[in-house]
Every structure is written in structure tokens, then in C-alpha cells.
TIPA-678143 format. One record per residue (C-alpha): residue number from 1; residue in one letter; chain; y, x, z. Coordinates in Angstrom, 2 decimals, padded with zeros to 5 digits. Each point is the difference from the previous one (the first is absolute). Layout:
% residues N
guti pos:NUM code:A unit:A c2:Y c1:X c3:Z
...
END
This chain:
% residues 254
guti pos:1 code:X unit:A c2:000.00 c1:000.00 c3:000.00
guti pos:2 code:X unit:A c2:001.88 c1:002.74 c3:000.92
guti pos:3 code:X unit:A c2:-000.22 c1:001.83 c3:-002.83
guti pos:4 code:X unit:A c2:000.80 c1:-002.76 c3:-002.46
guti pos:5 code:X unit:A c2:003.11 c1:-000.55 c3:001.55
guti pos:6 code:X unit:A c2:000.94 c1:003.53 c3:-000.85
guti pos:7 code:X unit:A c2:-000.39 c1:-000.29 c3:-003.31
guti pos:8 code:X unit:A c2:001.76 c1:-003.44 c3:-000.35
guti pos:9 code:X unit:A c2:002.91 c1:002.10 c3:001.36
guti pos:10 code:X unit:A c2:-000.14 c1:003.12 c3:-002.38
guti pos:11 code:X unit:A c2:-000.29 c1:-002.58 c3:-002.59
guti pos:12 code:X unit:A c2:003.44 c1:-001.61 c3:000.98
guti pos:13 code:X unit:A c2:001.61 c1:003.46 c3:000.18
guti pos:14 code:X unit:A c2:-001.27 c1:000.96 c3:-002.89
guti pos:15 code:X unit:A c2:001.65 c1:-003.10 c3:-001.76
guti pos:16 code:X unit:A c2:003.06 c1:000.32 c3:001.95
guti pos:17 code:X unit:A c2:000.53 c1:003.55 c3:-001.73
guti pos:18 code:X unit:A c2:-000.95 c1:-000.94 c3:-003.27
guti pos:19 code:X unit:A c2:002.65 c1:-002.60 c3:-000.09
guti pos:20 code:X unit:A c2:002.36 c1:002.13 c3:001.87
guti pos:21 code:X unit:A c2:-000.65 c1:002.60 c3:-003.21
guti pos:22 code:X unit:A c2:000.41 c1:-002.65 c3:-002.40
guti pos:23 code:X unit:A c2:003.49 c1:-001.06 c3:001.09
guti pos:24 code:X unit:A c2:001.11 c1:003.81 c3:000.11
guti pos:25 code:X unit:A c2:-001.35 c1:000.01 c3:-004.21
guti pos:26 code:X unit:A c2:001.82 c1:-002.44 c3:-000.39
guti pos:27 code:X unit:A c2:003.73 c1:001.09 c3:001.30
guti pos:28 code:X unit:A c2:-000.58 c1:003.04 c3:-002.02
guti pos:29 code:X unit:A c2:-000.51 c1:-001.63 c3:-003.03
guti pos:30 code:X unit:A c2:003.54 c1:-001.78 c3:000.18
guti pos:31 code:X unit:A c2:002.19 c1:000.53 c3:-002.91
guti pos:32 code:X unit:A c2:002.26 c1:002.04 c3:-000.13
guti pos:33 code:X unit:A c2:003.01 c1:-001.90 c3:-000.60
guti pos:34 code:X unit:A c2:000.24 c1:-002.08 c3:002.80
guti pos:35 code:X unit:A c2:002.16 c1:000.08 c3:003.10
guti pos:36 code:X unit:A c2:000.97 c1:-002.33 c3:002.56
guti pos:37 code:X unit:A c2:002.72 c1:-002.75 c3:000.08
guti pos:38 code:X unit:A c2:002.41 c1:-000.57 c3:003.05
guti pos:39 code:X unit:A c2:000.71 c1:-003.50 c3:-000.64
guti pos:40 code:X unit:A c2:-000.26 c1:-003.33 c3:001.17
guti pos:41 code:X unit:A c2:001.27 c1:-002.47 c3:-003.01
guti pos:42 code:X unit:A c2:-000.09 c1:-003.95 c3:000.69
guti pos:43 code:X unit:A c2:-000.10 c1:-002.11 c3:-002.68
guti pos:44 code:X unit:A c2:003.20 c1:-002.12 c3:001.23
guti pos:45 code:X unit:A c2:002.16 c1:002.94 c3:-000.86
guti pos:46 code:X unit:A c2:-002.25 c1:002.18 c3:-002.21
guti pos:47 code:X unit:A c2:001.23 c1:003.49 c3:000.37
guti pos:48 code:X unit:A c2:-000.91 c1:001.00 c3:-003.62
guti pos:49 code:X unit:A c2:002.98 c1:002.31 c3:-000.77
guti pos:50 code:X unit:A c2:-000.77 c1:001.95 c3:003.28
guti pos:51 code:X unit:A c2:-003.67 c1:-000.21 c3:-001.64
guti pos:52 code:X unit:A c2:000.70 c1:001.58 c3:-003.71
guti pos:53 code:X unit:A c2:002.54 c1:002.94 c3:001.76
guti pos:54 code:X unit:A c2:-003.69 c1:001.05 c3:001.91
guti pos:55 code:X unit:A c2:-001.66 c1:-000.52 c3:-003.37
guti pos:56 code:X unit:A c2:002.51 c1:002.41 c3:-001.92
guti pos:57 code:X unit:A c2:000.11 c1:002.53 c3:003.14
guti pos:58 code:X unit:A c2:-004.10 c1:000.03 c3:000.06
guti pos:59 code:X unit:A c2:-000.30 c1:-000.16 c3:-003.72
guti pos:60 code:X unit:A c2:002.79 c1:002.56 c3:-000.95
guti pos:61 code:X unit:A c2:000.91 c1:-002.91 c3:-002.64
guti pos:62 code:X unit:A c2:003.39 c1:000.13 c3:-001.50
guti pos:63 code:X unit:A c2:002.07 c1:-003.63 c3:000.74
guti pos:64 code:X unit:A c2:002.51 c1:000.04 c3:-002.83
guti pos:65 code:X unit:A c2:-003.01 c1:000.46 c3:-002.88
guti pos:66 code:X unit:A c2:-002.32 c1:-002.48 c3:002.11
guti pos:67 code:X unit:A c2:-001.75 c1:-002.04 c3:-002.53
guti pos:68 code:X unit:A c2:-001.47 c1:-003.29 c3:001.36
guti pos:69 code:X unit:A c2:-003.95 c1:-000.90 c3:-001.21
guti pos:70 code:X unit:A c2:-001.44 c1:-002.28 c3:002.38
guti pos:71 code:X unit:A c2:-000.26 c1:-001.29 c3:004.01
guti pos:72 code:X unit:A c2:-001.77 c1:-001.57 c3:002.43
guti pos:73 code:X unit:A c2:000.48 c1:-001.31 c3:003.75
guti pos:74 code:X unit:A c2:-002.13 c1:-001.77 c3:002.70
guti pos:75 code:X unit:A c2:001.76 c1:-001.53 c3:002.21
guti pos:76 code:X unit:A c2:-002.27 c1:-001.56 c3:003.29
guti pos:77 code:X unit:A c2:000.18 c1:-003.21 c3:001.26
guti pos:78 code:X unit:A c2:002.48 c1:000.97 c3:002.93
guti pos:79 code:X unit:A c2:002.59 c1:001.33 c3:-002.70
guti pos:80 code:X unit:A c2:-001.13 c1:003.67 c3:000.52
guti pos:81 code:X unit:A c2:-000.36 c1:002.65 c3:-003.02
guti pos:82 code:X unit:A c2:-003.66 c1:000.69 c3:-000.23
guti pos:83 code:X unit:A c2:000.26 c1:002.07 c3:-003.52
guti pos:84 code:X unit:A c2:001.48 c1:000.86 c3:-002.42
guti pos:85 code:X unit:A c2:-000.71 c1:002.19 c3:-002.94
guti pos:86 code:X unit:A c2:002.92 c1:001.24 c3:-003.27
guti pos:87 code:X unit:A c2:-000.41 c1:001.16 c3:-002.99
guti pos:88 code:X unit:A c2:002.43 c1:001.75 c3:-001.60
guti pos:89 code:X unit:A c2:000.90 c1:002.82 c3:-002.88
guti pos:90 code:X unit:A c2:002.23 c1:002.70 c3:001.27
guti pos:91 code:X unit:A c2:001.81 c1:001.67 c3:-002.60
guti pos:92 code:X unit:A c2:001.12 c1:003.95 c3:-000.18
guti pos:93 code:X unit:A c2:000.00 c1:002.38 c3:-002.65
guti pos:94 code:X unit:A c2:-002.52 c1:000.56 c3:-002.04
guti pos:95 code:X unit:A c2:-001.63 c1:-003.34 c3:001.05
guti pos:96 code:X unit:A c2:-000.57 c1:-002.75 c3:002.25
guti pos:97 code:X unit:A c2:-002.54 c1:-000.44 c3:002.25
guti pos:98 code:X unit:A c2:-001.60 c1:-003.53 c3:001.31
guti pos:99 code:X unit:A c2:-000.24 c1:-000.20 c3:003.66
guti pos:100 code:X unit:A c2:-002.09 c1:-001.99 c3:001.88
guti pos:101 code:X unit:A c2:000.79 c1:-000.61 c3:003.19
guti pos:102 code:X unit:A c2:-002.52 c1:-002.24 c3:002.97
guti pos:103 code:X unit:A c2:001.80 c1:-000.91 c3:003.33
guti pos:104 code:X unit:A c2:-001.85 c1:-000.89 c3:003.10
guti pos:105 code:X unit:A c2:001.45 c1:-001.89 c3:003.20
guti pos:106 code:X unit:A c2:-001.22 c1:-000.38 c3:003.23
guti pos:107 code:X unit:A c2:001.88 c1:-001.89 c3:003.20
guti pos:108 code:X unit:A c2:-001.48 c1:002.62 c3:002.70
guti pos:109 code:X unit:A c2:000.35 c1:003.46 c3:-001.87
guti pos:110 code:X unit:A c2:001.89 c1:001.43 c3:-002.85
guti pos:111 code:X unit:A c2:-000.73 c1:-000.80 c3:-003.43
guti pos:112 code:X unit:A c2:-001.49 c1:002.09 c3:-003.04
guti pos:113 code:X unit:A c2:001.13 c1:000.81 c3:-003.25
guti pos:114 code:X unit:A c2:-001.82 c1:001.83 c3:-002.86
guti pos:115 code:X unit:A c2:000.83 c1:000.38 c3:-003.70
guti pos:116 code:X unit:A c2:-001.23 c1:001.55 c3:-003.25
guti pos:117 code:X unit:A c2:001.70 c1:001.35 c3:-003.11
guti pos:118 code:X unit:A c2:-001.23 c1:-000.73 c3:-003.80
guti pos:119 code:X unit:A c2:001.80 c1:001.71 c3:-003.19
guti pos:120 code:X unit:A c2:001.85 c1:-002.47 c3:-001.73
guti pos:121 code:X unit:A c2:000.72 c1:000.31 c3:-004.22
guti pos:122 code:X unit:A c2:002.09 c1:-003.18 c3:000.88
guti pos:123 code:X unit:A c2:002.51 c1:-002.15 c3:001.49
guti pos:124 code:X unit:A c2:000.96 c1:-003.26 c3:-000.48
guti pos:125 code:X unit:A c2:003.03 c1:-002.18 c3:000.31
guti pos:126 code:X unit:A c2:-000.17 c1:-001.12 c3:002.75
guti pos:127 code:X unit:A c2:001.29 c1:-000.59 c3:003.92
guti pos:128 code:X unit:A c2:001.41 c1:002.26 c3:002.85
guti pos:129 code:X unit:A c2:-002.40 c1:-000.24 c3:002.39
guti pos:130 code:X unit:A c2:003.17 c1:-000.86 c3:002.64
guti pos:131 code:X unit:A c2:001.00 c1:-002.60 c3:-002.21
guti pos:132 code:X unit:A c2:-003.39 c1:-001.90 c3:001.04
guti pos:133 code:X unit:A c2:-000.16 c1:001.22 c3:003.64
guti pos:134 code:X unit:A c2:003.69 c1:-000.29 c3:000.77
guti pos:135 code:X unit:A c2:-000.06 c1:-003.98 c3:-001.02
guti pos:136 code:X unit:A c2:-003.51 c1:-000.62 c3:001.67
guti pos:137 code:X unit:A c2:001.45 c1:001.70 c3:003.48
guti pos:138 code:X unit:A c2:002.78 c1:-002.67 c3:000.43
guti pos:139 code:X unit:A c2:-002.46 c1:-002.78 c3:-000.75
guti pos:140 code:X unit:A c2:-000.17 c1:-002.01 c3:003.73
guti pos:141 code:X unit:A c2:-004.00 c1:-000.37 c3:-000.03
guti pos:142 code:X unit:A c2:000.52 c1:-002.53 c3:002.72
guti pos:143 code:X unit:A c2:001.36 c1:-002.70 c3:-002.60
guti pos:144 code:X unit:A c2:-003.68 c1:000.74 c3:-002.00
guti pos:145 code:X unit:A c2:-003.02 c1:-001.57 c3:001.25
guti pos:146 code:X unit:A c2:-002.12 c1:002.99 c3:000.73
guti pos:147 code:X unit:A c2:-003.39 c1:-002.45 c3:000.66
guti pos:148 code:X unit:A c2:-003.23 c1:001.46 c3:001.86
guti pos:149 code:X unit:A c2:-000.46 c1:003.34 c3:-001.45
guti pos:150 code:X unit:A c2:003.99 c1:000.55 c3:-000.78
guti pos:151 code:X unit:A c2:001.03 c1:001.16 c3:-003.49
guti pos:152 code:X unit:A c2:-000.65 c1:002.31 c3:-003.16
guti pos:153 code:X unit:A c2:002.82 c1:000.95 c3:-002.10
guti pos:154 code:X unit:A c2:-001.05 c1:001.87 c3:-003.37
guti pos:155 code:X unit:A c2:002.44 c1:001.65 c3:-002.28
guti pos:156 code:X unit:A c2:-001.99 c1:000.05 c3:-003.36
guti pos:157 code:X unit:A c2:000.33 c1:002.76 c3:-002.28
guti pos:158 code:X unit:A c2:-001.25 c1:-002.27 c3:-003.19
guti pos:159 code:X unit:A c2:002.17 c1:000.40 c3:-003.36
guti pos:160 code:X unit:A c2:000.14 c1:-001.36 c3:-003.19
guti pos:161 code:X unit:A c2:001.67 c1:-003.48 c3:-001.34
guti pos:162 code:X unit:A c2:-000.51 c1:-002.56 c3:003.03
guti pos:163 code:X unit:A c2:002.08 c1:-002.84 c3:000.99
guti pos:164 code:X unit:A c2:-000.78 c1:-001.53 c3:003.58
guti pos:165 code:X unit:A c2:000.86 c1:-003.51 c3:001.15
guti pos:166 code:X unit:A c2:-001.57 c1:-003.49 c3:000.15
guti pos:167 code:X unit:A c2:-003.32 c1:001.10 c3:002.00
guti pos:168 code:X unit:A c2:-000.87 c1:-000.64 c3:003.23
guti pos:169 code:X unit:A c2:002.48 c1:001.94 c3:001.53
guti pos:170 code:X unit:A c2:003.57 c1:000.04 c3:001.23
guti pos:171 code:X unit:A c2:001.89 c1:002.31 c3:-002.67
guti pos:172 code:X unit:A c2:003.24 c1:001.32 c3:001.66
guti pos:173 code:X unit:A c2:002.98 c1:002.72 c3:-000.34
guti pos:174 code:X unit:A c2:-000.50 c1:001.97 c3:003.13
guti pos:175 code:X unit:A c2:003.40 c1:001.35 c3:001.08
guti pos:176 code:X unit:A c2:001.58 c1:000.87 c3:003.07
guti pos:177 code:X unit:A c2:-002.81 c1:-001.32 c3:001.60
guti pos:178 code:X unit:A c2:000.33 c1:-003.67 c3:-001.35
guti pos:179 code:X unit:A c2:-002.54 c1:-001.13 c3:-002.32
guti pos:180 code:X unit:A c2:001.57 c1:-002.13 c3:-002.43
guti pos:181 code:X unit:A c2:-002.27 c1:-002.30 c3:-002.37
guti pos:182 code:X unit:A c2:-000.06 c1:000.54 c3:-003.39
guti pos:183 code:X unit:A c2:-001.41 c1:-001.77 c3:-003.11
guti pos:184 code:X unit:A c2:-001.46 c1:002.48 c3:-002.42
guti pos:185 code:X unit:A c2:000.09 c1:003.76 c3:-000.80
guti pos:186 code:X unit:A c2:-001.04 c1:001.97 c3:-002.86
guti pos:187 code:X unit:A c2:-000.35 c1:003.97 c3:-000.43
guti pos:188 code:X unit:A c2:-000.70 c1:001.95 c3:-003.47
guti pos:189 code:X unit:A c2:-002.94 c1:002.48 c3:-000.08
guti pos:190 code:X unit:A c2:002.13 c1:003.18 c3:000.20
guti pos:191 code:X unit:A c2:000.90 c1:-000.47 c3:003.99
guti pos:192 code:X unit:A c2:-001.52 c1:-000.23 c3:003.78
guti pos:193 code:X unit:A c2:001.53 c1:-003.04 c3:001.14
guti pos:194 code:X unit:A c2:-001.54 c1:000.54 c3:003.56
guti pos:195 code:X unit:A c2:-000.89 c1:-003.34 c3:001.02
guti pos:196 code:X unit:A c2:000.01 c1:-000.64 c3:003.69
guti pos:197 code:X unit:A c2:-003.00 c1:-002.47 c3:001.19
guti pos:198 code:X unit:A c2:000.18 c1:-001.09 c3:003.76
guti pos:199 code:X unit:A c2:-003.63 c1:-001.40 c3:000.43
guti pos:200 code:X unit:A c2:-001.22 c1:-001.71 c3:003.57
guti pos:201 code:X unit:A c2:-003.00 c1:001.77 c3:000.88
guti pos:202 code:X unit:A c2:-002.82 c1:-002.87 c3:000.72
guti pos:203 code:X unit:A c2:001.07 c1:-003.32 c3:000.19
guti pos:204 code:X unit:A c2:-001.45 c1:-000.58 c3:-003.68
guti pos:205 code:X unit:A c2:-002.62 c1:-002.54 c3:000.87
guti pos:206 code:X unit:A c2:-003.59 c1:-000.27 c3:-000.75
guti pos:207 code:X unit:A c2:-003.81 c1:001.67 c3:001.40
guti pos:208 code:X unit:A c2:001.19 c1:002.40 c3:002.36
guti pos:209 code:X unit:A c2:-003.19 c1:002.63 c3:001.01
guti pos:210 code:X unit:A c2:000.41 c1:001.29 c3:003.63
guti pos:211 code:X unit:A c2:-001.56 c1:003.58 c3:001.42
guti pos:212 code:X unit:A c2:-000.49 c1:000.37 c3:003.32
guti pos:213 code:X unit:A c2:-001.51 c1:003.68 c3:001.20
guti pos:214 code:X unit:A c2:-001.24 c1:001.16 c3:002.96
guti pos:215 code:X unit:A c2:-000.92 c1:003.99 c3:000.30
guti pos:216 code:X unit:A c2:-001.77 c1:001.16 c3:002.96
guti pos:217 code:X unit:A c2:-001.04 c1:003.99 c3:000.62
guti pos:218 code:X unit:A c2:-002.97 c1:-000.26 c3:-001.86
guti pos:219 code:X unit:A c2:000.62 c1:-003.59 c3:-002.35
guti pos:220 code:X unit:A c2:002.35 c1:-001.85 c3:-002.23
guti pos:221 code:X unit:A c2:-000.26 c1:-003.65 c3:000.12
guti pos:222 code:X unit:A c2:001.86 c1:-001.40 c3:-003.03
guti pos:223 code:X unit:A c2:000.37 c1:-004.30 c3:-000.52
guti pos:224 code:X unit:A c2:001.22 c1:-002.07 c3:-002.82
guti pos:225 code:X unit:A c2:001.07 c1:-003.80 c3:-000.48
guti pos:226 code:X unit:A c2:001.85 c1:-001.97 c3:-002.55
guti pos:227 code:X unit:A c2:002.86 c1:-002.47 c3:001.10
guti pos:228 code:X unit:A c2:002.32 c1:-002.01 c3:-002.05
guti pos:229 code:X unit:A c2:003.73 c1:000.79 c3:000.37
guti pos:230 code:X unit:A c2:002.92 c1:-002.16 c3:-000.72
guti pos:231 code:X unit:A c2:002.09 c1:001.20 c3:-002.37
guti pos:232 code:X unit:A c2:003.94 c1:000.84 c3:001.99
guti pos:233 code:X unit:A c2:002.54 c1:-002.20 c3:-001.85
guti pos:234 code:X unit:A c2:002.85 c1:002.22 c3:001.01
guti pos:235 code:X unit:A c2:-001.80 c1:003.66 c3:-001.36
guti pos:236 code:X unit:A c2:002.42 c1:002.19 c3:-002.00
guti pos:237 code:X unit:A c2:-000.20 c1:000.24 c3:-003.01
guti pos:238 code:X unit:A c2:003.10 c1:001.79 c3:-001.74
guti pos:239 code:X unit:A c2:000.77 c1:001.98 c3:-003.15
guti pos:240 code:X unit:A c2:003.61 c1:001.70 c3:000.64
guti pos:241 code:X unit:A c2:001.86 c1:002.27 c3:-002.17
guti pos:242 code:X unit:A c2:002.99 c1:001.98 c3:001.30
guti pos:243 code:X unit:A c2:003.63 c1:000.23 c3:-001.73
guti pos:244 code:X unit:A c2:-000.81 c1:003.40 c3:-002.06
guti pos:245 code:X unit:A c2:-003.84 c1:-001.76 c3:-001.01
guti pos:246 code:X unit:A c2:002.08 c1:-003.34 c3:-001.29
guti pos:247 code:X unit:A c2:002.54 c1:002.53 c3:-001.81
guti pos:248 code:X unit:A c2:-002.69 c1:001.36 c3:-002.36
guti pos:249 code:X unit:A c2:-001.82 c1:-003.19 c3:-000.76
guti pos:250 code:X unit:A c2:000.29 c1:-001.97 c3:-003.70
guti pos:251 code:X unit:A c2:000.30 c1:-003.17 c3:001.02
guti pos:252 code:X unit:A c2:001.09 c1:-001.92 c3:003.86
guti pos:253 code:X unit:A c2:000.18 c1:-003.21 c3:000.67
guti pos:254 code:X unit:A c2:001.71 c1:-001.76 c3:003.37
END
């Protein structure tokens, strides 16, 4: 009895190092390009310019030849920045670069950032990322209904001839942080219009599968079950474009 005890307890050492050795792999496999983030952003008063100055002091990214290609932010259901990753070309001589930037938040320890550089052979016409962020930061999130999960705003990179209006959506001039409606808008094929989508995250309606897990020392438990949700009448669901997006486009209609 005595002796099988023993061995149950080398075994748990034994585990306890192996994981312990697998955890120390793993911090020194992080990339390279990553560093931490001394910031606390709420959604109510998104701190995004404070947010691209780290970007460009990280990145080594020049802001005057800043080239905007695409966006995304999570926002959780307390009005908290989750994410938030940027694409973007940064222009110099002899090139331009696209940078791709992922931003991590966390409400008990400092964020991380990381970010990657591709050659470029081009640029399009398109935004200043500022021109985006600076119009999203004085949007009050309070007046948006933010639902279970909170929000997803997506800044699409798409081009080519595309005219948005009369979906299922609210289509809107975002300026100043007022989103005002508007009827159609149209864009040729030879710009980035960078659309701005504010999506409620859940809230869509419809089967709904639900994991539960349970992990133990030596087990993982792991449930599922299908429920039907009710779809939320008041999810967002907004295409904005801000003044210098509307100045490019063919065609607007009030």
C-alpha cells in the first residue's frame, strides 16, 4: 500500500514538471515583436488616438505617410475594449510596408501588442488611419445598444465599384460623433472607401449550442446543448462612412 502511494506521488511530480516545462517552451517561443500595453481604454470614451501614438512608437511607423487598409474592434458587453487589430501601409522611401498590428486588453494587467511587416508594391487611395479612429473616439457608446456580448466594429478594406444602402442596415455619415442617416452611397473601383460596420455581437436569433467544461488534474469534462434564442430587436446594425470616405464617393444620397 505503501509503496503504491509513492509512486502515485512521483507520478504527480513528474506531471507537475512536465507542464511546468511546457509553459517555459512556450514563453520562449513568443514573437518577437510584441511588447506590453499600459492602458486601460473604455469603450464610452475610446482612447484610440492615445492607441495609434503606441502603435507608431512600437511600430516605428511614420504618421504623415500612414496609409489606412483595414480594422477591427471588440468591444465587451460592459463597454470595455477587448481587441483590436490595424492594418495599415506605411510609406518611406524606397517603399511601403503593410503593418499589421493585434491589440490585447485585459481589466487586471496591462495589455499586449504585437505587429508584423509585409513589402508592399502598392498603395491605394485611400483613408488616414486618424481620420477613422479620431471620428469613432468621440462616438458616446452609451447612446448604442451594446446587447449581451457588446459590439464589433469592422473597418473593411474591400475596393472596387460598390454602392451601399437599402439593406438591412442603418447607413449613416459618421461625424463628430453623430451618426447621421443617409439614403444611398456609391464608390468607383479605383478607391478604399473604408466602410465602418458597428455589428451587436449575439443577439441574432436562432439554435444557440452551449459548452460547458469542467477540467480536473487528471480530466476534461466537456457538455453541449442546443437552445433557441430570440433574436434582440434593438442589435446594431450600422454602415457609417466618415466626411473624407463621403468626399471620394460617385454618388450620395440624403
Amino acid at each position: 500500500m505503501q509503496s503504491s502511494r509513492l509512486l502515485y506521488v512521483c507520478s504527480a511530480l513528474a506531471l507537475a514538471l512536465c507542464l511546468i516545462a511546457a509553459g517555459c517552451t512556450g514563453l520562449a517561443g513568443a514573437p518577437e515583436n510584441e511588447a506590453t500595453v499600459v492602458l486601460q481604454p473604455n469603450a464610452f470614451g475610446l482612447p484610440l488616438g492615445e492607441i495609434w501614438t503606441i502603435i507608431l512608437e512600437k511600430t516605428g511607423a511614420t504618421n504623415e505617410t500612414a496609409v489606412l487598409n483595414s480594422a477591427d474592434l471588440v468591444i465587451g458587453a460592459d463597454g470595455e475594449l477587448e481587441r483590436m487589430t490595424i492594418e495599415f501601409w506605411d510609406e518611406k522611401e524606397g517603399g511601403a510596408n503593410l503593418v499589421h498590428v493585434d491589440l490585447s486588453f485585459f481589466p487586471d494587467r496591462p495589455g499586449k501588442i504585437s505587429w508584423s511587416r509585409a513589402a508592399s508594391e502598392t498603395v491605394p487611395v485611400s483613408l488616414h488611419p486618424l481620420d477613422v479612429l479620431g471620428e469613432l473616439e468621440e462616438v458616446d457608446f452609451a447612446d448604442l445598444h451594446l446587447g449581451k456580448e457588446g459590439l464589433w466594429i469592422m473597418v473593411s478594406g474591400s475596393r472596387g465599384s460598390i454602392g451601399y444602402g437599402g439593406g438591412d442596415y442603418d447607413l449613416a455619415l459618421l461625424e463628430n460623433g453623430t451618426f447621421t442617416p443617409l439614403g444611398e452611397v456609391h464608390f468607383a473601383g479605383d478607391v478604399q472607401a473604408c466602410p465602418i460596420s458597428i455589428l451587436g455581437r449575439g443577439g441574432q436569433g436562432g439554435n444557440v449550442t452551449i459548452t460547458e467544461t469542467r477540467d480536473f488534474l487528471f480530466w476534461h469534462d466537456e457538455r453541449t446543448s442546443t437552445t433557441y434564442e430570440e433574436p434582440d430587436p434593438e442589435r446594431e446594425n450600422i454602415i457609417a462612412f466618415v466626411p473624407e470616405s463621403i468626399s471620394m464617393a460617385d454618388e450620395v444620397v440624403s
